[in-house]
C-alpha positions as CSV (number, residue, x, y, z in Angstrom):
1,X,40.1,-12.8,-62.6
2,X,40.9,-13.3,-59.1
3,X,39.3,-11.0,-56.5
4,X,41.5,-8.2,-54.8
5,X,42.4,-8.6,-51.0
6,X,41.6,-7.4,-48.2
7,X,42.9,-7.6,-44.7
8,X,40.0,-6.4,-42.2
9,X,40.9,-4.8,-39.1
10,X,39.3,-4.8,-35.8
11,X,37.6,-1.6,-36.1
12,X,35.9,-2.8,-39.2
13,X,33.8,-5.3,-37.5
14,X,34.1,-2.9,-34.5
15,X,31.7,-0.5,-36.5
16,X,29.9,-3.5,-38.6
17,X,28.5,-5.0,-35.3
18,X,28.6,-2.1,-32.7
19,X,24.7,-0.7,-31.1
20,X,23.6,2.7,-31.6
21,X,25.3,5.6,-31.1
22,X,24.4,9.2,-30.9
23,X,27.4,10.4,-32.7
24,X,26.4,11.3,-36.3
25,X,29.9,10.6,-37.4
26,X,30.0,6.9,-35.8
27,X,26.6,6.4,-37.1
28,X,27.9,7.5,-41.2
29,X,30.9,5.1,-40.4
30,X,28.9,2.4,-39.2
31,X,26.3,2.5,-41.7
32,X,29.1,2.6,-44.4
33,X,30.6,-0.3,-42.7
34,X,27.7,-2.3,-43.3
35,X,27.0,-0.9,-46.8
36,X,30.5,-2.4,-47.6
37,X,30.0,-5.1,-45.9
38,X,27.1,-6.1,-47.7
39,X,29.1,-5.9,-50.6
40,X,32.6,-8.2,-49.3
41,X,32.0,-11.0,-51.7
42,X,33.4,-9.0,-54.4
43,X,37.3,-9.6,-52.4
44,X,38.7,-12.0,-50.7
45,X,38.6,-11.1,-46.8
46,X,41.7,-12.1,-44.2
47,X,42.6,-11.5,-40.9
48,X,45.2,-12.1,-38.3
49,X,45.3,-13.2,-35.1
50,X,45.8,-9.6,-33.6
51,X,42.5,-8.6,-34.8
52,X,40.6,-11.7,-33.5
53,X,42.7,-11.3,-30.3
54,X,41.5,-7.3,-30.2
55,X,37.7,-8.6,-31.2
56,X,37.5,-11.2,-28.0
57,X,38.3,-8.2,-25.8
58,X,35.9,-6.2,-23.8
59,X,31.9,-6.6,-23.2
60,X,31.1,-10.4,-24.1
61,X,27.9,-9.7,-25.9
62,X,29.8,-7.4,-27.8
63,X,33.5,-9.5,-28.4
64,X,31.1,-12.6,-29.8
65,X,29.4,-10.2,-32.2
66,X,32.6,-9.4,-33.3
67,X,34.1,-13.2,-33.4
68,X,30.8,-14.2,-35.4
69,X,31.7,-11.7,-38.2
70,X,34.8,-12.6,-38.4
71,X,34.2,-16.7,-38.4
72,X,34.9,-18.3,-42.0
73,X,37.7,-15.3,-42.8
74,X,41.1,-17.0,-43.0
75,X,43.8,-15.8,-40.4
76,X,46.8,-14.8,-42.2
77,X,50.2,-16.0,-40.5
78,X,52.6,-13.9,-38.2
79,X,56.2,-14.6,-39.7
80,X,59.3,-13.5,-39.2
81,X,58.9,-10.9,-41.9
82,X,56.0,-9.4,-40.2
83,X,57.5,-8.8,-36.5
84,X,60.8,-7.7,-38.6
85,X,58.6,-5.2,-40.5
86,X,56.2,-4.3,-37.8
87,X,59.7,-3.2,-35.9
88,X,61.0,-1.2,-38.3
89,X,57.5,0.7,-38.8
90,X,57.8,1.7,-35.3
91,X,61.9,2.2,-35.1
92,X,61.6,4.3,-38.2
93,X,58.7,6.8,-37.5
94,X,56.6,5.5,-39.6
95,X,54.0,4.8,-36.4
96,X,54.7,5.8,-33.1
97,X,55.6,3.1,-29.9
98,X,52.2,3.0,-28.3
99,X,50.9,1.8,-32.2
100,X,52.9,-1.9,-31.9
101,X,49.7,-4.0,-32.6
102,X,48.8,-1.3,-35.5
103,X,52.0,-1.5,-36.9
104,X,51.7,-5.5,-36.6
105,X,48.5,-5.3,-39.3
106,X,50.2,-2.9,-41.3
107,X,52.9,-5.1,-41.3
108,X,50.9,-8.6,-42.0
109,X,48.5,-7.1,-45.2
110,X,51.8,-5.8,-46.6
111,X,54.1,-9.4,-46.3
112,X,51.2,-11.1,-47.3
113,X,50.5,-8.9,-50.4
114,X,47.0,-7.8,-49.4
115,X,46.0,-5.5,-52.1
116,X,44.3,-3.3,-48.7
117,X,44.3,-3.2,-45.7
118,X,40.4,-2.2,-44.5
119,X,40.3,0.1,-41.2
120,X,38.9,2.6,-39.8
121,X,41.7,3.8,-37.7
122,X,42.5,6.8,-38.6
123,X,44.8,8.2,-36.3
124,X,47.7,5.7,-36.9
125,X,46.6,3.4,-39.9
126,X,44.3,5.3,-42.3
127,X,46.6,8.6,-41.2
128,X,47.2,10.7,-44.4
129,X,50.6,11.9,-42.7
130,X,51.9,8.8,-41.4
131,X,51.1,7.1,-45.1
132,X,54.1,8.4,-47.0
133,X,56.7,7.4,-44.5
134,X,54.6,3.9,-43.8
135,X,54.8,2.7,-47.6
136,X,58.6,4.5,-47.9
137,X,59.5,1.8,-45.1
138,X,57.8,-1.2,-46.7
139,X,59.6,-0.4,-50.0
140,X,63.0,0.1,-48.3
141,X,61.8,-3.3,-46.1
142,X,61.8,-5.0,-50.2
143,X,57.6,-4.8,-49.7
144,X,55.5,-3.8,-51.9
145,X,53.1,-1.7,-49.5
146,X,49.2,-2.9,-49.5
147,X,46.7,0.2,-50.1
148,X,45.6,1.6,-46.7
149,X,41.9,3.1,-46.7
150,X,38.4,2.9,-45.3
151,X,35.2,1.4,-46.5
152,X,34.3,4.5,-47.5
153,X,37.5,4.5,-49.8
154,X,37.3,1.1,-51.3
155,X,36.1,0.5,-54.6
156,X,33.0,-2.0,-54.6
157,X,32.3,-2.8,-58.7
């Protein structure tokens, strides 16, 4: 049986290689980042080139932790589809303008048939009220929309 897919966004390995923190919440959400983490052999990871352009960005020290968990998962290709679908996510309300590079990973996991899309972006991506009208505009797109959710979310077997 193959293994179910999963398209990692930057604030997966965000939280997998980010230092300390004193918030409590940030702490849970790394630690069950890198309890799932642990566990990623059970899928079949991908990524695009938005989220290794996002994880080169900022501190050094930091963006090479990020590149280095991300080296060896395949880069899933921005097509037509995607920009076309990625448009209509924001030109339908299904994410707002300043969301363009969230509505671009939406928009690759679900062309690409990721069975989820792994984030931890909850205010556009993981966003209970946005969901509805996000998988409504993939269907009406002829997509089949990929399952959005955290790590904390994600089945491991």
């Amino acid at each position: 049986m193959p293994k179910p897919t999963v398209y990692v966004e930057t604030s997966i390995v965000s939280y997998l290689t980010a230092v300390g923190s004193r918030d409590v919440v940030l702490i849970a959400h790394q630690e069950l980042t890198r309890t799932w983490w642990a566990s990623r052999d059970e899928f079949s990871l991908f990524a695009s080139r938005f989220v290794r352009d996002e994880a080169s960005a900022g501190d050094a020290g930091a963006a090479q932790r990020r590149l280095d968990a991300l080296r060896g998962i395949p880069l899933l290709g921005i097509t037509e589809d995607a920009i076309g679908l990625a448009s209509r996510l924001v030109s339908e309300g299904g994410l707002p303008a300043k969301a363009t590079v969230d509505a671009l990973h939406v928009a690759v996991a679900t062309v690409h048939g990721m069975d989820y899309l792994l984030t931890w972006n909850c205010k556009h991506i993981a966003n209970a009220s946005l969901r509805g009208k996000i998988e409504a505009i993939c269907k009406a797109a002829g997509f089949l929309p990929t399952v959005i959710c955290t790590p904390f979310e994600l089945p491991k077997d």
